[in-house]
MISE-179900 format. One record per atom (N, C-alpha, C): atom name; x, y, z. Coordinates in steps of 0.2 Angstrom, whole numbers. Last residue first. Layout:
<sites>
  atom     xx     yy     zz
    CA      X      Y      Z
...
</sites>
This chain:
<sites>
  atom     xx     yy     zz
     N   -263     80     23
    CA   -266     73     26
     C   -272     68     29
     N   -261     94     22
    CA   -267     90     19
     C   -265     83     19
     N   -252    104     25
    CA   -253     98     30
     C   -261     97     29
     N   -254    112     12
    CA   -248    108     15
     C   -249    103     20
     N   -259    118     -5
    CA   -260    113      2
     C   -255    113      5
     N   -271    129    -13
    CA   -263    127     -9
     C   -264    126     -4
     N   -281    136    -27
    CA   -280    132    -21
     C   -270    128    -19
     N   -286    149    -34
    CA   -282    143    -33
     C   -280    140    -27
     N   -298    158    -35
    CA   -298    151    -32
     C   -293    147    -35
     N   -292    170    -36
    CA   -295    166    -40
     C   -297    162    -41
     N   -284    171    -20
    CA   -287    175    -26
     C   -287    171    -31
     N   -284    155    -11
    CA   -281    161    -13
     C   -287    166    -17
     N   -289    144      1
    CA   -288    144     -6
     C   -289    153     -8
     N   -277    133      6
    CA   -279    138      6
     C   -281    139      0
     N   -276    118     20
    CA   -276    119     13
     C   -278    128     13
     N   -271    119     32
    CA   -269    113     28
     C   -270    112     22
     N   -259    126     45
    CA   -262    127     39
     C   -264    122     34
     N   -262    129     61
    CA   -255    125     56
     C   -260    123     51
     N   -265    146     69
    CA   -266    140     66
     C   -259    134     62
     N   -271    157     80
    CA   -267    156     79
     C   -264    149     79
     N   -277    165     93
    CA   -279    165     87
     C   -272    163     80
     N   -281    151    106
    CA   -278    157    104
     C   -280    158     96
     N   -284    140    110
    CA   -288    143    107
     C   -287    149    103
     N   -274    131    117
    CA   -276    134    119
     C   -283    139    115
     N   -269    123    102
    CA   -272    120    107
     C   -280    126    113
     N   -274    132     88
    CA   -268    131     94
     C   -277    127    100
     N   -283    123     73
    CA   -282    128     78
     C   -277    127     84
     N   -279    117     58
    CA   -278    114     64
     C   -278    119     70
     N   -288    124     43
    CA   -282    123     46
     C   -284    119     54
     N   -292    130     28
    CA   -293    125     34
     C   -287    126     37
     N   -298    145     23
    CA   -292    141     23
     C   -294    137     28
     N   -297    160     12
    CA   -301    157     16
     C   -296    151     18
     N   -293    178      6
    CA   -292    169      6
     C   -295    167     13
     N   -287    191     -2
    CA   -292    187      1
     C   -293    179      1
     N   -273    199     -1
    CA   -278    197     -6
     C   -284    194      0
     N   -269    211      6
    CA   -275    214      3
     C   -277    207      1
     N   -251    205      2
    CA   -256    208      7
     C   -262    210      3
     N   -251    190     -5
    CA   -247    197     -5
     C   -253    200      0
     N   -244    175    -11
    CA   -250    178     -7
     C   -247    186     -6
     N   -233    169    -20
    CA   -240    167    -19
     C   -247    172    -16
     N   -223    171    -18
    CA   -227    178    -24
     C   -234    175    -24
     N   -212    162    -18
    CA   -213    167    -13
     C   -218    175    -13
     N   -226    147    -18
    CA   -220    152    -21
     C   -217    157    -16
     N   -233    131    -21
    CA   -231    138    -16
     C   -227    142    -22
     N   -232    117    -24
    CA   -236    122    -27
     C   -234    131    -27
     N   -225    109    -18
    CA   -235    107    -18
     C   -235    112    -22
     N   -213    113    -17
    CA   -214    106    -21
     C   -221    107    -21
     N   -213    123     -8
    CA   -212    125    -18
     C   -214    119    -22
     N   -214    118      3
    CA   -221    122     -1
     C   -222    122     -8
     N   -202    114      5
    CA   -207    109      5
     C   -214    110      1
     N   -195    126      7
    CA   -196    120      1
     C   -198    115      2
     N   -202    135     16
    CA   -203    134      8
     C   -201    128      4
     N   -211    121     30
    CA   -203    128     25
     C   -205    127     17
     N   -226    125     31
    CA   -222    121     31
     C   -216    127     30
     N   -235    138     42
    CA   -236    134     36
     C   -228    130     35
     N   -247    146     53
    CA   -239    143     53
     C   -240    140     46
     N   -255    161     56
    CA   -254    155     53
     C   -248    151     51
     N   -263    171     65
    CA   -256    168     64
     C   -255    161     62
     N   -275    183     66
    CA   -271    176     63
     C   -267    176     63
     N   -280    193     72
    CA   -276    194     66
     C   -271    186     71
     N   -297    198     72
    CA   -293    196     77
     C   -287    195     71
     N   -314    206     77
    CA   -308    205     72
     C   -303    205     76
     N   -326    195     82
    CA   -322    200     84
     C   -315    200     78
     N   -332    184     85
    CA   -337    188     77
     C   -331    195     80
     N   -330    174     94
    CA   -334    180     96
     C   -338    184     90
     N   -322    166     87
    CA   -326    162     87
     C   -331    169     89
     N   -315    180     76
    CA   -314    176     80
     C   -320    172     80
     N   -310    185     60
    CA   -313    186     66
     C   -314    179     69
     N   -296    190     52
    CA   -300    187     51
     C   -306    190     58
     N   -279    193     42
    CA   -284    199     48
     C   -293    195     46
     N   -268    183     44
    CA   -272    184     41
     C   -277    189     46
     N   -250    183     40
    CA   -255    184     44
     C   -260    186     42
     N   -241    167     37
    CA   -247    170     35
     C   -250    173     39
     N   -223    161     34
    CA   -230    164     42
     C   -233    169     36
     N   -216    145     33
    CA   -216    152     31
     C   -222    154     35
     N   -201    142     44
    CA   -209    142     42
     C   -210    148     40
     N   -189    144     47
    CA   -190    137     47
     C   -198    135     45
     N   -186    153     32
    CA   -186    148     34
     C   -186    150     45
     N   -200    164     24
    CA   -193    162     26
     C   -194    156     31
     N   -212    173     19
    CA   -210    168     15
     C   -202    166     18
     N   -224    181     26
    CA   -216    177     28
     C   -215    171     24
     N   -236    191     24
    CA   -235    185     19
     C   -226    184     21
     N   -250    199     28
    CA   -242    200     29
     C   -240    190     26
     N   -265    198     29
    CA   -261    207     33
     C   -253    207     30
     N   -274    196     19
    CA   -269    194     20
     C   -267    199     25
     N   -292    192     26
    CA   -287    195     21
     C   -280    196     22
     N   -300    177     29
    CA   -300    184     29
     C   -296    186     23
     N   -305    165     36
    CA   -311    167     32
     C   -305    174     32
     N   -305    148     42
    CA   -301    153     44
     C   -304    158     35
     N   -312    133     49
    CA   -310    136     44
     C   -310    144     46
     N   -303    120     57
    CA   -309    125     59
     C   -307    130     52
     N   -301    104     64
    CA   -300    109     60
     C   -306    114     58
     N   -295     94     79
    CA   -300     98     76
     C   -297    102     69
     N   -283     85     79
    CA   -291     82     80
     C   -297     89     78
     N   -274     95     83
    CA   -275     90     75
     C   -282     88     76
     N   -270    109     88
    CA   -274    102     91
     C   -276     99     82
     N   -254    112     93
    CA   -259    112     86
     C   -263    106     89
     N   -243    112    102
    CA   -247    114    100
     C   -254    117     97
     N   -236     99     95
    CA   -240     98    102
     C   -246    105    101
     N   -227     98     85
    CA   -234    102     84
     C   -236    101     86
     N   -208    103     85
    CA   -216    100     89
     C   -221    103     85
     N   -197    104     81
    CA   -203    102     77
     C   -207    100     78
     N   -186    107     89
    CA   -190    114     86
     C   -196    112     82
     N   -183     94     94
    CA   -187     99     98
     C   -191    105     94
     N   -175     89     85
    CA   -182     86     85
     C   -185     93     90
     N   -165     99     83
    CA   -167     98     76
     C   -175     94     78
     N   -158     97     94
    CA   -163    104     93
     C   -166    103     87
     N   -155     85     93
    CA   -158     88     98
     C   -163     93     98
     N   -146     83     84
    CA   -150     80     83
     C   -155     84     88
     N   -130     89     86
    CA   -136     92     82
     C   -144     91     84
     N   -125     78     93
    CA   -124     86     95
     C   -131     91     93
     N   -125     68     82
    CA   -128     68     88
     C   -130     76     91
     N   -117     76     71
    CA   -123     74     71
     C   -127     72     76
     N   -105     75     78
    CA   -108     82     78
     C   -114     82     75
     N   -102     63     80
    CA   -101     69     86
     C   -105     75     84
     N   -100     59     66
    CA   -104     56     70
     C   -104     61     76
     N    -88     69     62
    CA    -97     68     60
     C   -102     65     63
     N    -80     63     71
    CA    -81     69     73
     C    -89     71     70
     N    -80     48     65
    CA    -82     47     72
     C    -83     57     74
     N    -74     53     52
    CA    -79     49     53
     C    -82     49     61
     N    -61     59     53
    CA    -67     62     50
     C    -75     61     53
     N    -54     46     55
    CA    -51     53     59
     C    -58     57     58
     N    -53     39     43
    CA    -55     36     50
     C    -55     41     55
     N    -50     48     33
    CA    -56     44     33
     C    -58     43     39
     N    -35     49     39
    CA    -39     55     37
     C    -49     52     38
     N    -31     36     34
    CA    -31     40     42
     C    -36     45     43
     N    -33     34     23
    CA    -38     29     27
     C    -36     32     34
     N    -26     43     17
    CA    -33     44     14
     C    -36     40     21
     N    -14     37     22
    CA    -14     44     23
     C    -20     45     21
     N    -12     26     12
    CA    -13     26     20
     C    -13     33     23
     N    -13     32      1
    CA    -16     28      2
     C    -19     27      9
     N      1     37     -1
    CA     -5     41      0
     C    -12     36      0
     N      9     26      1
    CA      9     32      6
     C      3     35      5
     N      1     10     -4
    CA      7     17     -6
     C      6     22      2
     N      4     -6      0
    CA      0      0      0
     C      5      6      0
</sites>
């Protein structure tokens, strides 16, 4: 076996156990930031209004929508939606939604009631419709 040979398999063997270290390290925060404890999944409630604000950024894009509450009170929605690129595969974009439009939408309400959803289908200006946690 040449020199540079065993110089590749030091390196190789040297590399591997630190990736493995710092894949552990990572894993943590990558399960914890993806709770959806607080979304009640067993209910979905439909959400009637018009855009206030459209966050097309990572770790989710955000929908605020200016709607009303179970009271018939205006209240400004917060809508979670998946990361864009999950989006852009169903359909999404970053020019999808713009303030003013008007949209309707099912979603999973927060546990506690608050005003503020995880989004499963919407349907936009013109009636096109966009899904994410349509399961």
């Amino acid at each position: 076996m040449n020199q540079v040979c065993v110089q590749r398999k030091l390196i190789t063997r040297s590399a591997a156990p630190l990736a493995l270290v710092l894949a552990l390290c990572a894993a943590p925060a990558a399960f914890a930031h993806h709770s959806g404890a607080m979304f009640d999944q067993a209910k979905i409630v439909t959400i009637t209004g018009t855009v206030k604000d459209y966050h097309w950024s990572n770790p989710h894009t955000l929908i605020e929508v200016m709607g009303t509450n179970a009271a018939g009170a205006q209240v400004v929605w917060n809508i979670e939606c998946s990361t864009p690129n999950i989006l852009v595969r169903k359909g999404w974009g970053a020019h999808s939604l713009k303030p003013g439009d008007a949209v309707s939408m099912t979603a999973h309400p927060m546990r506690d009631g608050g005003p503020a959803a995880l989004v499963m289908t919407l349907t936009g200006p013109g009636g096109a419709v966009l899904k994410d946690h349509d399961y």
